[in-house]
C-alpha positions as CSV (number, residue, x, y, z in Angstrom):
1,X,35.7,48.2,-27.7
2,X,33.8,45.2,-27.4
3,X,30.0,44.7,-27.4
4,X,28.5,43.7,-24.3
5,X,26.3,40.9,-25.8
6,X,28.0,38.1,-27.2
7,X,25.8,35.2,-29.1
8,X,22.9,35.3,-27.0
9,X,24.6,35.7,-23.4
10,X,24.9,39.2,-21.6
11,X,28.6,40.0,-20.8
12,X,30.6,43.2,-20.2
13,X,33.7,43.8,-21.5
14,X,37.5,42.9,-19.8
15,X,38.0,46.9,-18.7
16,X,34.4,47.5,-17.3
17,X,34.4,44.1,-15.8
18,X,37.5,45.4,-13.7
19,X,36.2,49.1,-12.7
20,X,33.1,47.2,-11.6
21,X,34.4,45.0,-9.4
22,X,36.4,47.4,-7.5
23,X,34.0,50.6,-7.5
24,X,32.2,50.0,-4.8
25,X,33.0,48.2,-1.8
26,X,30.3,46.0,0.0
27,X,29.6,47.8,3.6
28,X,27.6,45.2,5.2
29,X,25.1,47.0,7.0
30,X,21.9,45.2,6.7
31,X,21.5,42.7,9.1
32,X,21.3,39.0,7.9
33,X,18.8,37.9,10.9
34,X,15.7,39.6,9.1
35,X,15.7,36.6,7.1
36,X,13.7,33.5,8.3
37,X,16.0,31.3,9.5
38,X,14.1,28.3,7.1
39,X,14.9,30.9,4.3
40,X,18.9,31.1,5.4
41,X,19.8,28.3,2.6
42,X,17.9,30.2,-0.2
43,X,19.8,33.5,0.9
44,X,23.1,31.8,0.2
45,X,22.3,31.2,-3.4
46,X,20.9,35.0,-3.6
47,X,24.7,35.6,-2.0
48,X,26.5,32.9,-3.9
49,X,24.8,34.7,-7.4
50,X,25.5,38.3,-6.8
51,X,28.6,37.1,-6.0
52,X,29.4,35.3,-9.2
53,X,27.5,37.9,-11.5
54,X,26.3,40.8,-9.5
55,X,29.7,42.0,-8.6
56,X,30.5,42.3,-12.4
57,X,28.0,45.5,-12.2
58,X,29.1,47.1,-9.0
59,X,29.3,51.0,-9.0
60,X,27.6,50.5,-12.9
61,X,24.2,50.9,-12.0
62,X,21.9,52.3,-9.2
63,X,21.5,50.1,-6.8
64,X,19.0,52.0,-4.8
65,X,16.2,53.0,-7.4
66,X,14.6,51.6,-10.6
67,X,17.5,50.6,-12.2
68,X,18.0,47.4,-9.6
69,X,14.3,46.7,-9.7
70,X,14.1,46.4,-13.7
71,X,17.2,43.7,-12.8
72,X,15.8,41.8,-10.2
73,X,12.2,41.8,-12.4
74,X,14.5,40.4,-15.4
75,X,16.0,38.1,-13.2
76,X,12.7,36.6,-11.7
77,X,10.5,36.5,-15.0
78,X,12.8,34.6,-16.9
79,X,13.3,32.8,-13.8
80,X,9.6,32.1,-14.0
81,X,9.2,31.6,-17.4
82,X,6.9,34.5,-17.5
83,X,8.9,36.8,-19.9
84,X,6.0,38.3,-22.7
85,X,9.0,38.1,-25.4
86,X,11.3,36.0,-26.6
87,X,14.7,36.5,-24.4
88,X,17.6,36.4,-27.1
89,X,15.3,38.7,-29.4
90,X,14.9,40.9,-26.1
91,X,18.4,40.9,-25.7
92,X,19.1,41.7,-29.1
93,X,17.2,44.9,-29.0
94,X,17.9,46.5,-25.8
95,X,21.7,45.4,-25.8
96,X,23.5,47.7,-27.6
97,X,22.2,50.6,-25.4
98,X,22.6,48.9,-22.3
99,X,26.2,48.4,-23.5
100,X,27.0,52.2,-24.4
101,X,25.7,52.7,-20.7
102,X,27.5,50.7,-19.1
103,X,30.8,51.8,-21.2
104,X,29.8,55.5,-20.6
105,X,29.8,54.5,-16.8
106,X,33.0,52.4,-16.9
107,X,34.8,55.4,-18.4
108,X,33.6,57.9,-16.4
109,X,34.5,55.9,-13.1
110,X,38.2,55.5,-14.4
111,X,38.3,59.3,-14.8
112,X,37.4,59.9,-11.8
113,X,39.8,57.1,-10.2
114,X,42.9,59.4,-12.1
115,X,41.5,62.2,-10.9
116,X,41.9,61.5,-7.3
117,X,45.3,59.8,-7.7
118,X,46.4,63.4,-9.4
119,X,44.8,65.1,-6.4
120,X,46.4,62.3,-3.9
121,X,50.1,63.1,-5.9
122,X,49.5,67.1,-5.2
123,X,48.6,66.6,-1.4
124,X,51.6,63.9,-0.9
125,X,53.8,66.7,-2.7
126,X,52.8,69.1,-0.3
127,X,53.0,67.3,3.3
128,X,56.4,65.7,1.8
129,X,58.7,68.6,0.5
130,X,61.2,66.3,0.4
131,X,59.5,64.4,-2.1
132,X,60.6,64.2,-5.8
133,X,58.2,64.3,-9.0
134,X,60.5,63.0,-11.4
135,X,60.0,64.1,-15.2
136,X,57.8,61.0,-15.9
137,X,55.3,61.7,-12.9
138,X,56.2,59.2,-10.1
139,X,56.9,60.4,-6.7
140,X,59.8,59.6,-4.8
141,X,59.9,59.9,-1.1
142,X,63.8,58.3,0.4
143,X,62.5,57.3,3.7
144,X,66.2,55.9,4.5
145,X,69.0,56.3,2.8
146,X,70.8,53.2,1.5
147,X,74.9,52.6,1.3
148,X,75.0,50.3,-1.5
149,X,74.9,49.7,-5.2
150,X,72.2,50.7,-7.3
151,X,70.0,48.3,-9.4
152,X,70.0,48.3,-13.5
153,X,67.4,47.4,-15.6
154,X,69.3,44.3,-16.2
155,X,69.5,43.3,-12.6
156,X,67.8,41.0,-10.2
157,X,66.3,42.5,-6.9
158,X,65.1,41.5,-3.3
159,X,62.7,43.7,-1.3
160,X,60.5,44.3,0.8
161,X,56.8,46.1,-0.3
162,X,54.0,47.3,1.3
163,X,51.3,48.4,-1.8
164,X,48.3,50.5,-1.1
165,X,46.0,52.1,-2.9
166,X,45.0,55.9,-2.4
167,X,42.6,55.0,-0.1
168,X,45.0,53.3,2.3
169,X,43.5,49.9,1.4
170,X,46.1,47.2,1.1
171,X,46.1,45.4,-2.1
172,X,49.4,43.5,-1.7
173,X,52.0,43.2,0.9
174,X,55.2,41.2,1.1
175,X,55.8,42.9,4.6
176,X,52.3,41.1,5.7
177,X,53.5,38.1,4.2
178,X,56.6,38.0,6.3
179,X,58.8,36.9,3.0
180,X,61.0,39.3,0.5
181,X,60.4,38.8,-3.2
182,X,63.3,38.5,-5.5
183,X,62.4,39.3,-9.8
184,X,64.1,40.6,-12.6
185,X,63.7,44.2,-12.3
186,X,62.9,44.6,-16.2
187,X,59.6,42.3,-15.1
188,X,57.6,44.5,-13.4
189,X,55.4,47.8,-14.3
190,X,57.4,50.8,-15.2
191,X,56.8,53.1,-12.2
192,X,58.6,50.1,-9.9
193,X,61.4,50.1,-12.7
194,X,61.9,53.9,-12.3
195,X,61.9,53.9,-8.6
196,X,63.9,51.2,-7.8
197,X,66.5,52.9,-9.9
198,X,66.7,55.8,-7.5
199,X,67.7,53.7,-4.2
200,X,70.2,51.6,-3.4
201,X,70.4,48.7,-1.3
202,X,70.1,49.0,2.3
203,X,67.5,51.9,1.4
204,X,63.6,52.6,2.0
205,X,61.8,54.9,0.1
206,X,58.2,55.8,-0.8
207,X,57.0,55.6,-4.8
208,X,54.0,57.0,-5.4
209,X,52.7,55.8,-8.9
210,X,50.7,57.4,-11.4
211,X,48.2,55.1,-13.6
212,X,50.3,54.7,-16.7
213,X,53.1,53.8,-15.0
214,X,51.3,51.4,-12.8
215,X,48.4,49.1,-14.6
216,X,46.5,51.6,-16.6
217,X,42.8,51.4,-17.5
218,X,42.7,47.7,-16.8
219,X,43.6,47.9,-13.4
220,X,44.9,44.7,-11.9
221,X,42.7,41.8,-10.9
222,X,40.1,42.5,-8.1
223,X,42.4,44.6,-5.7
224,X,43.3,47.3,-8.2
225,X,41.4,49.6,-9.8
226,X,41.7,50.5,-13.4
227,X,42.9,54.0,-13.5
228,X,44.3,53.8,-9.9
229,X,47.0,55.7,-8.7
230,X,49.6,53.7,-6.2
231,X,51.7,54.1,-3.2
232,X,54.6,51.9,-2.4
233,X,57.2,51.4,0.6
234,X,59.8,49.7,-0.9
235,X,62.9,48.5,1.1
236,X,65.6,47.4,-1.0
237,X,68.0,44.7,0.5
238,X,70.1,42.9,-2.9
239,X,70.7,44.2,-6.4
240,X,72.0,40.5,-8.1
């Protein structure tokens, strides 16, 4: 696993950047009109920063307690050029334990992201007895029941998807989009590989993913979580 300093510059590694980002979602509750409105442009680059840096740390640290206070101290003595030791040695020192907290953290949010995708797979097994577990652990729901062939491996396929995570939150969506997608079937994560072996065209069905047949412990950009557990409806129009 890779440190989290690097040369003199604090960074955190590929897999914690990702569970960060997607942790915690920003709720917007506290109203922008207690700042002065001569004040408005300086709260943009207090936005525009936490934006660009901050959200690397979401759901890492306590945002509510001492924890965001020793950052936003950090932030404005070296700001201020008022920091009592040199920063680089600073860094030096407290870095390696800042890293095994933040890796400690990373690891125990991905647990508990697997967690609730094994809990979501139980519940969706038991409101769905129709529903299939198949021996490699995705779920598969036939919503309608399709008349033609069935795709290999090998083949090329056009559908329709509607992804979401276990929280119902829409990470990507070809039926939004208002366009199919056509791709080589032996392109794309394992659980979609599986699945779309079960139907043929014409049909609809539900595939509910599992982690390590979806995107792992590195998740997927900024819409999907490392660890994450994933439902699909998948409507399955050409096998090529």
């Amino acid at each position: 696993m890779r440190s989290f300093i690097l040369a003199s510059f604090l960074m955190i590694s590929s897999r914690a950047f990702q569970v960060a980002r997607v942790a915690s979602r920003p709720t917007f509750m506290r109203a922008m009109s207690t700042v002065p409105e001569d004040q408005k442009p300086m709260y943009a680059l207090g936005i525009n920063l936490a934006k660009q840096i901050g959200g690397q740390f979401r759901g890492l640290i306590d945002t509510n307690g001492p924890e965001m206070d020793a950052v936003i101290q950090g932030f404005k003595d070296t700001m201020k050029d008022e920091l009592t030791e040199e920063p680089n040695a600073f860094l030096a020192k407290h870095g390696p334990e800042l890293n095994n907290i933040l890796q400690e953290r990373a690891g125990s949010v991905v647990d508990k992201m697997k967690a609730d995708g094994e809990d979501f797979i139980t519940n969706f097994l038991d409101v769905n007895p129709e529903a299939v577990k198949t021996d490699s652990g995705i779920v598969y729901l036939e919503m309608v029941a399709g008349t033609g062939e069935s795709p290999k491996i090998e083949n090329t396929v056009e559908v329709h998807y509607h992804g979401q995570l276990t929280d119902g939150t829409v990470f990507d969506s070809s039926v939004q989009r208002g366009q199919t997608i056509s791709f080589p079937l032996g392109n794309v994560i394992k659980g979609w590989q599986e699945g779309l072996q079960l139907m043929k065209e014409g049909g609809k069905a539900t595939l509910v993913i599992p982690s390590e047949l979806g995107y792992g412990d590195q998740g997927s950009g900024e819409t999907i979580p490392p660890g994450a557990t994933l439902k699909f409806e998948v409507e399955l129009f050409k096998v090529q």
